[in-house]
C-alpha positions in Angstrom: 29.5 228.8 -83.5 29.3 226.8 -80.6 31.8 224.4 -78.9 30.2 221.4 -77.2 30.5 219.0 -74.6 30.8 216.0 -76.9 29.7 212.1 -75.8 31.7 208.8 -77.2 31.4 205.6 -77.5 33.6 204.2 -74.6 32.9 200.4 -74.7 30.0 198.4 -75.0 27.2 197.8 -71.6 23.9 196.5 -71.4 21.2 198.0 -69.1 20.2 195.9 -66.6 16.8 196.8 -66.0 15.5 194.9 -62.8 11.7 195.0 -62.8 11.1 193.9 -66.9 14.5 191.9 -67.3 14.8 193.4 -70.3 18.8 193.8 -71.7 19.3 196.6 -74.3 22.8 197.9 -75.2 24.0 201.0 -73.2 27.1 203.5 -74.4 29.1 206.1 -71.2 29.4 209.8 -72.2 32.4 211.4 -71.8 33.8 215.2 -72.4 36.3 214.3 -74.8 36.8 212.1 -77.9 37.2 208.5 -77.0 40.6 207.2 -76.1 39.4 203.8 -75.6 37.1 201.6 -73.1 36.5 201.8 -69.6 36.0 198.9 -67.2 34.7 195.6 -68.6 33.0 194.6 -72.4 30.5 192.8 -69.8 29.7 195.4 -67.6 26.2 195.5 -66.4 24.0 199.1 -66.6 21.5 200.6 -64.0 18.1 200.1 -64.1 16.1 203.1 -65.8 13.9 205.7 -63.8 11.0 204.5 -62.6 9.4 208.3 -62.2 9.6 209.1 -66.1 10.7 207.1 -69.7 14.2 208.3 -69.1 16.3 205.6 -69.0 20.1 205.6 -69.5 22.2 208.1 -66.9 24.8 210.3 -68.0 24.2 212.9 -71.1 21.6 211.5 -72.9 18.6 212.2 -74.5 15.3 210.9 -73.8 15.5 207.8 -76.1 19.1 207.1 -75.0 21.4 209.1 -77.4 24.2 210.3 -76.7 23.7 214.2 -76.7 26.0 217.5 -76.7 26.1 219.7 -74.6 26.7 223.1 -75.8 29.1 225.5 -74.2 29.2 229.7 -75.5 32.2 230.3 -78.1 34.7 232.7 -77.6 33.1 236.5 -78.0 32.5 238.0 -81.3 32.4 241.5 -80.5 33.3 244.2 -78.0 35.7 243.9 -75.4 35.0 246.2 -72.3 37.8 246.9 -70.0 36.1 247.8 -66.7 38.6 249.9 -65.4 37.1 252.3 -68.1 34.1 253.1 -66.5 35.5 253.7 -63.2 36.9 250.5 -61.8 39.7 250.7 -60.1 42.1 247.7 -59.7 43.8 248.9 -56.7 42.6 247.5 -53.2 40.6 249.2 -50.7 38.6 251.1 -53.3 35.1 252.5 -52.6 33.4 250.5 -54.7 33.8 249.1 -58.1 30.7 247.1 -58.2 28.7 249.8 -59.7 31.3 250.4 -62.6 31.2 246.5 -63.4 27.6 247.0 -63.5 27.6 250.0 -66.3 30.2 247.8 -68.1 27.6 245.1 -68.3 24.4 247.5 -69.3 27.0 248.9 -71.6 27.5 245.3 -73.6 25.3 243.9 -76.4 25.1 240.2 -76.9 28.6 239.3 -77.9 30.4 241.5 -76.1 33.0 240.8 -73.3 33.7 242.7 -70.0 37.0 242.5 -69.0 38.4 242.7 -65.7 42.0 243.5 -65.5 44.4 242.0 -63.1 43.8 243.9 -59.7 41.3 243.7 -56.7 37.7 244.8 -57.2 36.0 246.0 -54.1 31.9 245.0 -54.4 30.4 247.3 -51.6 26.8 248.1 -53.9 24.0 245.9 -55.2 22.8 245.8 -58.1 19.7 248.5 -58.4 17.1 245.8 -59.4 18.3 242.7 -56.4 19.9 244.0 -53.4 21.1 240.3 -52.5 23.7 240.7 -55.7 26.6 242.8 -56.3 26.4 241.8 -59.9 23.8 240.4 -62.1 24.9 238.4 -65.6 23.5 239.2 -68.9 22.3 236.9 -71.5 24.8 236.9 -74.2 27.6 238.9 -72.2 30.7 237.1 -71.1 32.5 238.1 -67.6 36.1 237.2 -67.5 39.4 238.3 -65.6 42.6 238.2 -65.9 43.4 234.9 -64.5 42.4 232.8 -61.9 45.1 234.1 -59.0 45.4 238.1 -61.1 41.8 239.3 -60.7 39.9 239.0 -57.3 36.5 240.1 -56.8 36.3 241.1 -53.0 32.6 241.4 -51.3 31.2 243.1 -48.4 28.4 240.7 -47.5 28.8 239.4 -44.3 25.8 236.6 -44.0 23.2 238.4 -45.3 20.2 236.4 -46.3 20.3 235.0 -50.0 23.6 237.2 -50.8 25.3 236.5 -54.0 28.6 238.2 -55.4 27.3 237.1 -59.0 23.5 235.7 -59.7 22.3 234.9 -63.2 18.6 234.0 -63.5 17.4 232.4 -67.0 19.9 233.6 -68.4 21.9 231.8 -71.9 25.1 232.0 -73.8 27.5 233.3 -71.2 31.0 232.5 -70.0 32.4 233.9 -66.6 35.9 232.8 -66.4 39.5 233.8 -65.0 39.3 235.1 -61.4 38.5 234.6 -57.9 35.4 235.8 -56.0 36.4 235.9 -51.8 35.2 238.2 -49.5 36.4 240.3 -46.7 35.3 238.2 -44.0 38.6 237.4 -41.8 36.9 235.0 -39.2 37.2 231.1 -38.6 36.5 228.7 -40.9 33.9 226.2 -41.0 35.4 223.2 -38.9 32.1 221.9 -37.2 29.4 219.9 -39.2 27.0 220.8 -36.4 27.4 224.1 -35.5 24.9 226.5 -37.0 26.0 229.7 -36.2 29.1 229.7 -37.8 29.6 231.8 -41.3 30.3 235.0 -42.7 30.8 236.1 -46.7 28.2 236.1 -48.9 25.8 232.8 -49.4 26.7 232.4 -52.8 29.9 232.9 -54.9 27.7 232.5 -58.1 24.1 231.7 -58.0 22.4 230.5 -61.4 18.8 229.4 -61.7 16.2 230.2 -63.1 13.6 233.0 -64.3 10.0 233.0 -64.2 10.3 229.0 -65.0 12.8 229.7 -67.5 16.2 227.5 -67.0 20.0 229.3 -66.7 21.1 227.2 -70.0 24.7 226.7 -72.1 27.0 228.8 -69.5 30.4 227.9 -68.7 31.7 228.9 -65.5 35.5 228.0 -65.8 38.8 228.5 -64.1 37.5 230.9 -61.2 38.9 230.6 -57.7 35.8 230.9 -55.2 36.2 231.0 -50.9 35.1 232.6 -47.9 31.1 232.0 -48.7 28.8 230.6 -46.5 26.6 228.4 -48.4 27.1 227.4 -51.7 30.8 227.9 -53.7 28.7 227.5 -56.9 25.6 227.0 -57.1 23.0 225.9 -60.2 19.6 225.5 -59.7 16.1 224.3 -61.9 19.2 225.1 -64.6 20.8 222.8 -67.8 23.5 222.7 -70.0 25.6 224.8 -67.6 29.1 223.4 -67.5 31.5 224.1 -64.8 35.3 223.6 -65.5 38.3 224.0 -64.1 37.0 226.0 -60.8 38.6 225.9 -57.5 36.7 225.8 -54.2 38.0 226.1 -50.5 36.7 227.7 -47.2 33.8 227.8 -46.5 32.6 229.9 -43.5 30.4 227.6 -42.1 29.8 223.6 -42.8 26.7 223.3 -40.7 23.2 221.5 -41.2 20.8 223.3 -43.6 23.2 223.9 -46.8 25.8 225.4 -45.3 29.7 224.8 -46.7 28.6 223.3 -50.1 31.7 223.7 -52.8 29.2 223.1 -56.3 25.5 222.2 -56.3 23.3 221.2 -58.7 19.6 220.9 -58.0 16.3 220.6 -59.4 13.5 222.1 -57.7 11.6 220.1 -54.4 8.5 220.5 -56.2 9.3 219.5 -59.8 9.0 216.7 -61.2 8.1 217.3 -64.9 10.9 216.2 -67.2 9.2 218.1 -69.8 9.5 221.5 -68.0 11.3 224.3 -68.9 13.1 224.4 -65.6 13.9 220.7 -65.3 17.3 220.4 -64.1 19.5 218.4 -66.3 22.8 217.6 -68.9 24.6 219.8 -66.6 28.5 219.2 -66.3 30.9 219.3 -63.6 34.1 218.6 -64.5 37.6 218.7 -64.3 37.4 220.6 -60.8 39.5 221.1 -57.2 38.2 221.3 -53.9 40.1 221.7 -50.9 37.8 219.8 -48.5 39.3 220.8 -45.1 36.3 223.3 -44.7 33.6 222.1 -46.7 30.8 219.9 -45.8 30.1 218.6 -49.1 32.5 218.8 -52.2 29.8 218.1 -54.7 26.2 218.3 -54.2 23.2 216.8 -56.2 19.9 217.4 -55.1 16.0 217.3 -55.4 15.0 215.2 -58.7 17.9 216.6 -61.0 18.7 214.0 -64.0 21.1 213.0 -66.5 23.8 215.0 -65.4 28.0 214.1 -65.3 30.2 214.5 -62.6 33.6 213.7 -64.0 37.5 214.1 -63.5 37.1 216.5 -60.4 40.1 216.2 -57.5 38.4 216.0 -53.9 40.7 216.1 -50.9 39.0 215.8 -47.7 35.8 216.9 -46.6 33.9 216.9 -43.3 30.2 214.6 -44.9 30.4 212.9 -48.1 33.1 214.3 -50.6 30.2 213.5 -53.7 26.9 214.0 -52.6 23.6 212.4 -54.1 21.3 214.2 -51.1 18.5 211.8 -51.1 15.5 213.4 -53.1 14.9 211.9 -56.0 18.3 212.6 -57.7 18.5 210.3 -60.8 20.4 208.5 -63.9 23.7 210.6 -63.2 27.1 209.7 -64.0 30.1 210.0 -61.6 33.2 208.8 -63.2 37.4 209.4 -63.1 36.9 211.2 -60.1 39.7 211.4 -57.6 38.6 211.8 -53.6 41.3 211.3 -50.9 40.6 211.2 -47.4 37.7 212.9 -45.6 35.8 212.0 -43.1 32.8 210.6 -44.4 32.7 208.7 -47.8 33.8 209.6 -50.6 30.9 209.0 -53.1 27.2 208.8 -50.8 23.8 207.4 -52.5 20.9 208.4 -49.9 21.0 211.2 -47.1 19.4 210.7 -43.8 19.0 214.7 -42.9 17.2 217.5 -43.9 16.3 220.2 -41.9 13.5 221.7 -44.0 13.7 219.0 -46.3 13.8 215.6 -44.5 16.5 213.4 -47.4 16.0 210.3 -47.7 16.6 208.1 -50.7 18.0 208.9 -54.2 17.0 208.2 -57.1 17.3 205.3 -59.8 19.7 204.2 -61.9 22.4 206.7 -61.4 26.0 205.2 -62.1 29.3 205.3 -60.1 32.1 204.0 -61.8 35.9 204.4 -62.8 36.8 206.5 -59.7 39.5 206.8 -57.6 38.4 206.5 -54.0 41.9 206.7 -51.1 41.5 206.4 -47.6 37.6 207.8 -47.2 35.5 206.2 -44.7 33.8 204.1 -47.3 34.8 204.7 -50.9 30.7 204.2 -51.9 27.6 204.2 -49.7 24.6 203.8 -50.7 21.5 203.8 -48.0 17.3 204.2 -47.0 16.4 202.6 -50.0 18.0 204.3 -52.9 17.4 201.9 -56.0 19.1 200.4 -58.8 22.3 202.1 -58.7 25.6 200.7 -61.0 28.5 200.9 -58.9 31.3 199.5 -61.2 34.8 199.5 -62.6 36.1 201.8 -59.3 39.3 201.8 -57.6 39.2 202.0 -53.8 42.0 201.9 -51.7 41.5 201.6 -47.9 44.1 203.3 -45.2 43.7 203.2 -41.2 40.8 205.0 -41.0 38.4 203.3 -43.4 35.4 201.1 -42.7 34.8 200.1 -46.1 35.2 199.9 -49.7 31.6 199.5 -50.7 28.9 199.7 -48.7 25.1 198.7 -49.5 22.3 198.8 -46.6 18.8 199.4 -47.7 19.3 199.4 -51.4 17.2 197.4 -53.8 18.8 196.5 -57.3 22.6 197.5 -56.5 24.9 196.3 -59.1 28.7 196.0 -57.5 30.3 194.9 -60.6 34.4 195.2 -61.4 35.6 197.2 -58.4 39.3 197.0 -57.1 39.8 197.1 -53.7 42.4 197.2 -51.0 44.0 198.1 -48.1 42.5 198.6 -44.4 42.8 197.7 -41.1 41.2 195.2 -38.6 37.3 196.1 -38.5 37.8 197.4 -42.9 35.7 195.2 -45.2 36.0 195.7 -48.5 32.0 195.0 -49.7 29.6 194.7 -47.0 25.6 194.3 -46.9 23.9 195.6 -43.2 20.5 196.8 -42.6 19.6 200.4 -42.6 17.5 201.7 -39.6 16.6 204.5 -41.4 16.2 208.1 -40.5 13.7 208.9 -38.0 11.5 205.7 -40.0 12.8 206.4 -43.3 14.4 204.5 -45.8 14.3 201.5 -43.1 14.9 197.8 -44.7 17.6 195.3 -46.0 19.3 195.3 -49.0 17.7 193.2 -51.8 18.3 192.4 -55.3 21.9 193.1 -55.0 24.6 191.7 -57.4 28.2 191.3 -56.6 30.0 190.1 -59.5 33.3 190.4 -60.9 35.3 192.3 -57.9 38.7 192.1 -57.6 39.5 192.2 -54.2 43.4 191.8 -52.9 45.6 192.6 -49.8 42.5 193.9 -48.0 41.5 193.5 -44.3 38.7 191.4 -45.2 36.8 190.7 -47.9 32.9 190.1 -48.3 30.7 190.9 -44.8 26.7 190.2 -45.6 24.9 190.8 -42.1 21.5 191.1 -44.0 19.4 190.7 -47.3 17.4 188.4 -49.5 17.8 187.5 -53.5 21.5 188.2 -52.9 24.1 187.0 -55.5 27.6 186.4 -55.3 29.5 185.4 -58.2 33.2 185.5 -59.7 35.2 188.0 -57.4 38.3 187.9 -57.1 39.8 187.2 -53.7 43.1 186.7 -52.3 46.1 188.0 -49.9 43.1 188.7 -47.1 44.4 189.1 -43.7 41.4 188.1 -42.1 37.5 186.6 -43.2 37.5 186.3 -47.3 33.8 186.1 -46.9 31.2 186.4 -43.8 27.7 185.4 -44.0 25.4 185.2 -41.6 23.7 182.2 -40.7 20.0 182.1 -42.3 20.9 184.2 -45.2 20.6 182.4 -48.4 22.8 183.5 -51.1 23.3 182.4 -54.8 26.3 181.3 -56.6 25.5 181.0 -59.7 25.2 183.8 -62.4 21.9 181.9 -63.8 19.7 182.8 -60.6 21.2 186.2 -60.5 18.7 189.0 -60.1 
């Protein structure tokens, strides 16, 4: 039988949807039985997509349900120690690749393959995709020893599309319990604009699709991933993978084009049909640690993935934005009770100006940021180039020396700031402020509109509220007090509203 990933009632919100006014009630998801509500009874919820009839973020279904998503039980049958068909555990081996792989043809659905506590030498690919040293099977699990006992070691060194583990359409599989590095001794990725750097595969694991056929219900849990060049973990055109208790460090490279990413989920740049089999969504990503010292992005969501949950994860540092919505089309997620300290960017980003191949712009709508913990990032939230509708509630941001801001909103129509904490920061710091956004080479230029600030506590902060530009702005009950400086700055000609009546 299967476990699942299990959505509860965690306080009533109504959905704020901007263009038809309408109010219907809205319920959070969360991974574990309620223990109680988050944030306010009157907290406001996003706006719904505007490119299909989905409408509430977070795991839900299509009418707004509250779904579950499905994780693989424990196995049923077999258990296959690899060390059986030739593995050996000991370092510096000639290769034990090719005895994981008979282990794996060797399992029927059900069946486990077991990697004892050792060091597994990958030096082959797999017969049927050179760019993988192992290749999952539907039905089989792959688990170690522990996260710190079993090591997978590879000997790709930047080869295109490399990947220590790929699964492609494939369902009802846990890998779990070990770490996947590589034996690539050089620097680390310190330099988000160097593009040469790297070493180590591309890909600790790669999942995605087959033939237009989703990766669907695998749990990747409790592995330890570093020395990769591109992606930690990555999912792609995938759903109902769930990824747990992983931890990601050192990248070899955190340059532009995709390098130094610790998990990402995408869709696909040309899909945009809900109703395909591929559509990425309901994925998970929770409960996770990243050592951001040498990544460029913690957490990455990109092209028009939807109604996914980024929860509970542990961020410290990064060299871009720690949580990353990459500005194509990303939509109705949920990023809650996260933790991200430090870094040098922000620690939860709405809207990306770059793009090599594909030039980012805005996100999606209706995707919803709230309950974090944001400490001493650049700004706690950004959201920029015209990224709609997003709820940006109930968050705790606390500033330190180095910070700019607790929220800020440039180019933004339909923002909800609604219930945040903030605090802290020095001299130039303000805690919510509204600018124009210039854009991106004439992308996502414009001023922030629509936007709601309502309900912010704001206390011993360098300054408070900072609007340099907008129109059908609203400003009602914050909280503001022990400022050291301006509680609120507005400048002259820009009309805002005080009253919760002429709210948008």
């Amino acid at each position: 039988m299967k476990e699942s990933i299990r959505n509860s009632r965690r306080g009533p919100v109504y959905l704020w949807w901007v263009t038809l006014g309408l109010m219907v009630l809205l319920t959070a998801c969360t991974v574990r039985e309620s223990k109680g509500p988050v944030g306010s009874d009157n907290a406001v919820g996003p706006a719904p997509s505007g490119s299909s009839d989905w409408q509430v973020p977070g795991l839900m279904d299509r009418s707004g349900a509250p779904i579950e998503v499905p994780t693989p039980g424990p196995a049923t049958g077999r258990t296959l120690d690899v060390t059986h068909f030739g593995a050996d555990p000991d370092p510096d081996s000639l290769d034990d690749a090719a005895a994981i792989r008979k282990a794996l043809d060797a399992a029927k659905p059900g069946d486990e393959v077991m990697l004892p506590a050792g060091t597994y030498d990958l030096r082959s690919t797999d017969p049927t995709d050179e760019s993988a040293n192992i290749v999952l099977r539907s039905g089989v699990d792959l688990r170690g020893e522990g996260q710190e006992r079993t090591v997978l070691l590879t000997s790709f060194n930047s080869e295109d599309d490399s990947r220590v583990i790929r699964g492609s359409g494939v369902h009802d599989v846990i890998v779990a319990d070990f770490t996947i590095t590589s034996h690539y001794e050089g620097p680390l990725g310190d330099d988000p604009d160097d593009g040469d750097a790297g070493g180590g595969p591309m890909y600790g694991i790669y999942l995605g699709a087959h033939e237009g056929q989703a990766s669907s219900q695998v749990l990747v849990e409790n592995l330890g991933i570093r020395r990769f060049e591109r992606h930690g973990i990555s999912v792609k055109a995938s759903r109902e993978v769930t990824l747990s208790g992983n931890y990601v460090s050192e990248a070899t490279a955190v340059g532009p084009g995709g390098q130094g990413y610790g998990i990402a989920i995408e869709g696909s740049a040309d899909q945009h049909d809900p109703d395909a089999a591929n559509d990425s969504r309901h994925n998970v990503v929770i409960g996770n640690t990243f050592d951001g010292r040498h990544l460029r992005h913690a957490i990455l969501l990109q092209f028009p993935t939807h109604n996914n949950l980024v929860a509970e994860n542990t961020i410290v540092g990064s060299h871009l934005d720690a949580i990353d919505m990459h500005g194509e089309g990303e939509y109705l997620n949920e990023i809650r009770d996260n933790t991200v300290i430090g870094g040098q960017r922000a620690g939860i980003a709405l809207g990306n100006s770059g793009g090599s191949k594909n030039k980012h712009d805005a996100s999606g709508p209706g995707n919803w940021v709230h309950s974090n913990d944001l400490i001493g990032n650049r700004q706690g939230v950004l959201v920029i180039l015209g990224t709609p509708d997003t709820l940006i509630e109930g968050n705790r941001i606390t500033a330190r020396e180095d910070s700019k801001g607790g929220i800020e909103v440039r180019n933004a129509p339909g923002t909800v700031l609604h219930g945040n904490h903030i605090t802290g920061g020095t001299d130039g710091f303000w805690a919510i402020r509204l600018s124009e956004d210039r854009g991106a080479d004439g992308r996502g230029t414009g001023i922030p509109s629509g936007i709601r600030i309502e309900g912010n506590v704001i206390r011993q902060a360098a300054n408070g509220i900072r609007i340099d530009a907008g129109e059908n702005l609203c400003i009602v009950e914050n909280v503001i007090d022990g400022i050291d400086g301006a509680e609120l700055r507005v400048v002259d000609g820009i009309e805002v509203s005080r009253s919760a009546q002429h709210c948008p």
